[in-house]
C-alpha positions as CSV (number, residue, x, y, z in Angstrom):
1,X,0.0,-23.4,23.2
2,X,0.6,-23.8,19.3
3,X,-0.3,-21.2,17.1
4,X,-1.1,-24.0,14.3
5,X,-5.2,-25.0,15.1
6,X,-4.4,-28.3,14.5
7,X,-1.4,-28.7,16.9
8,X,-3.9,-26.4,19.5
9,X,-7.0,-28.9,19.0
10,X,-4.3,-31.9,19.6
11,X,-2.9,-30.2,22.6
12,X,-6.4,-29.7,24.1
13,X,-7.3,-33.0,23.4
14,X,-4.9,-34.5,25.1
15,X,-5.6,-32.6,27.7
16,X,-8.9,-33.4,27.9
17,X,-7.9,-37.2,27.1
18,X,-6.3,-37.1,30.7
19,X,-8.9,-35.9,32.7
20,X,-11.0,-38.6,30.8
21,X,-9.0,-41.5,31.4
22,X,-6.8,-41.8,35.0
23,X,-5.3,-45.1,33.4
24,X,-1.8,-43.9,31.9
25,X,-2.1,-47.1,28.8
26,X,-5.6,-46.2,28.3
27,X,-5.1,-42.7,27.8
28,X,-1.8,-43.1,25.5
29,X,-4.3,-45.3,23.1
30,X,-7.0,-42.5,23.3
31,X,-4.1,-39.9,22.4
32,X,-2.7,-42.2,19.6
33,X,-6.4,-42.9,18.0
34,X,-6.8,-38.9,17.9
35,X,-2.8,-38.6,16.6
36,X,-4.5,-40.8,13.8
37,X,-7.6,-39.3,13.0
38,X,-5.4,-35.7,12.6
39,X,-3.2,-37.9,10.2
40,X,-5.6,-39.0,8.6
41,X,-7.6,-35.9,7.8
42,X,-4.6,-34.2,6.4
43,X,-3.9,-37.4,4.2
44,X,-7.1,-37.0,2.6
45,X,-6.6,-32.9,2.1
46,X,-3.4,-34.0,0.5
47,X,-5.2,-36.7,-1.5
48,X,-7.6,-33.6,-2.6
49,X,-5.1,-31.7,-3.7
50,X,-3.0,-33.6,-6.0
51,X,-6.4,-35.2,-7.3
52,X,-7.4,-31.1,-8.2
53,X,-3.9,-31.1,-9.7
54,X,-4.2,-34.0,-12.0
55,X,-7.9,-32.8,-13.0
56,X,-6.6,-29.3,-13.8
57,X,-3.3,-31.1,-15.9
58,X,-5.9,-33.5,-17.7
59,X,-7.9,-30.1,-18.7
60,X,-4.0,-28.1,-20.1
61,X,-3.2,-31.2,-22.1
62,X,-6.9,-30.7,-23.8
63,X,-6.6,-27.0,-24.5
64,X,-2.9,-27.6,-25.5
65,X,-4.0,-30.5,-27.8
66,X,-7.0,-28.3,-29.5
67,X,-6.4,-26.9,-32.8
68,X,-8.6,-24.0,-32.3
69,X,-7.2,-20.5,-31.7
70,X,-10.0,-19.5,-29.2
71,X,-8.8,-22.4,-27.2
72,X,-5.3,-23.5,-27.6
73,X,-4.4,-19.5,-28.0
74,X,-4.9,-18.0,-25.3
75,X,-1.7,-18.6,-23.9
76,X,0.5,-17.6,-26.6
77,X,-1.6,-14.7,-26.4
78,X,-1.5,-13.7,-22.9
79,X,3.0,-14.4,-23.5
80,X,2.9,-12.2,-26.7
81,X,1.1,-9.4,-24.6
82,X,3.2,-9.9,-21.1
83,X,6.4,-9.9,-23.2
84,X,4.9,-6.3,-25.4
85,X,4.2,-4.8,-22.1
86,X,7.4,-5.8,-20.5
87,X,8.8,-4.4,-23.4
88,X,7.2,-1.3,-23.3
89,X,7.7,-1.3,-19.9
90,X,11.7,-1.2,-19.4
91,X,12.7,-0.7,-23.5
92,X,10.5,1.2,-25.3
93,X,9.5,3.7,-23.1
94,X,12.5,4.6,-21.5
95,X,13.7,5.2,-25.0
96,X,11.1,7.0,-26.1
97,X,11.3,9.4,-23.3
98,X,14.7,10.1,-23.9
99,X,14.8,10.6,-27.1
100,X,11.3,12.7,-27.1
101,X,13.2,15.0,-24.5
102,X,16.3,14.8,-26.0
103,X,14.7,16.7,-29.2
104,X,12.4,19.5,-26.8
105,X,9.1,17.2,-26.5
106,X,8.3,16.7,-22.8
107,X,5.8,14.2,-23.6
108,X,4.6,11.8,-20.3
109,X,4.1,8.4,-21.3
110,X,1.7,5.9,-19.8
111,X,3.4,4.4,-16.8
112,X,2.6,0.6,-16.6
113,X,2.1,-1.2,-13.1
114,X,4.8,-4.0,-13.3
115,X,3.1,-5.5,-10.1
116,X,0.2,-6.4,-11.6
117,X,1.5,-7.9,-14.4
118,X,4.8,-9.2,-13.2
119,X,2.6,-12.2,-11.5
120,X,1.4,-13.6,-14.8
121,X,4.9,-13.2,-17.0
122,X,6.8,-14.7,-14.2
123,X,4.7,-17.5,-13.6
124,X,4.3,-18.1,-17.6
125,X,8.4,-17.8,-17.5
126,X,8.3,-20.6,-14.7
127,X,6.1,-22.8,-16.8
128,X,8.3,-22.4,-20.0
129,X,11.3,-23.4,-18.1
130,X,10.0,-26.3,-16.5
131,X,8.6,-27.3,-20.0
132,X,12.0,-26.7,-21.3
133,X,14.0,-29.1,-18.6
134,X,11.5,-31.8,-20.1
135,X,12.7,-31.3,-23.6
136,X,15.7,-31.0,-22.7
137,X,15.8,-34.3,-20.4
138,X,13.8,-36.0,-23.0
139,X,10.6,-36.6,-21.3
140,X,7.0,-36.4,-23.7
């Protein structure tokens, strides 16, 4: 038996597509219909999907368009703060410690969780490139 609940429903229905029908043609055409319907239904999730995506593109290009800073700036803002904490993170504070023990100050600095933050910066960092194969191929 499949592990994937929609191979497992389509498995027990054709088992139960069988018992249902002893005719071996009339069966096969039962089997295909529900091969269909299961094509179908994850045709339409798919159609979902990409329609969510295009909604959600529709609503960057607005903010990105908008010339006010509560709007448009949020994501120059969240960059500027990943990129001060990553900074902080594997620069600054590293430096900072040494030097501070260096010259008799055993001072502990704030440790930042890179986990938490290592989600957003990467997938900002994955955005700017893409954006930046555009420019560079020429594409609006």
């Amino acid at each position: 038996m499949a592990l994937d609940p929609v191979t497992a429903m389509l498995d027990i229905g054709g088992k139960v597509i069988d018992r249902l029908f002893p005719d071996p043609n009339q069966a096969a055409a039962a089997k295909l219909e529900l091969i269909r319907l299961q094509q179908s239904g994850e045709l339409a999730q798919l159609t979902a999907d990409v329609d969510v995506a295009k909604g959600q593109m529709a609503i960057n290009e607005a903010e990105a368009a908008s010339n006010s800073v509560f709007v448009a700036g949020w994501r120059p803002f969240v960059g500027w703060v990943c990129g001060a904490a990553f900074a902080y993170k594997f620069v600054v504070a590293p430096a900072a410690a040494f030097i501070l023990t260096a010259y008799g100050h055993a001072v502990v600095l704030p440790v930042l969780d890179f986990t938490e933050m290592s989600t957003v910066l990467l997938g900002m960092l994955d955005i700017g490139a893409l954006r930046m194969l555009e420019k560079v191929k020429g594409v609006a």
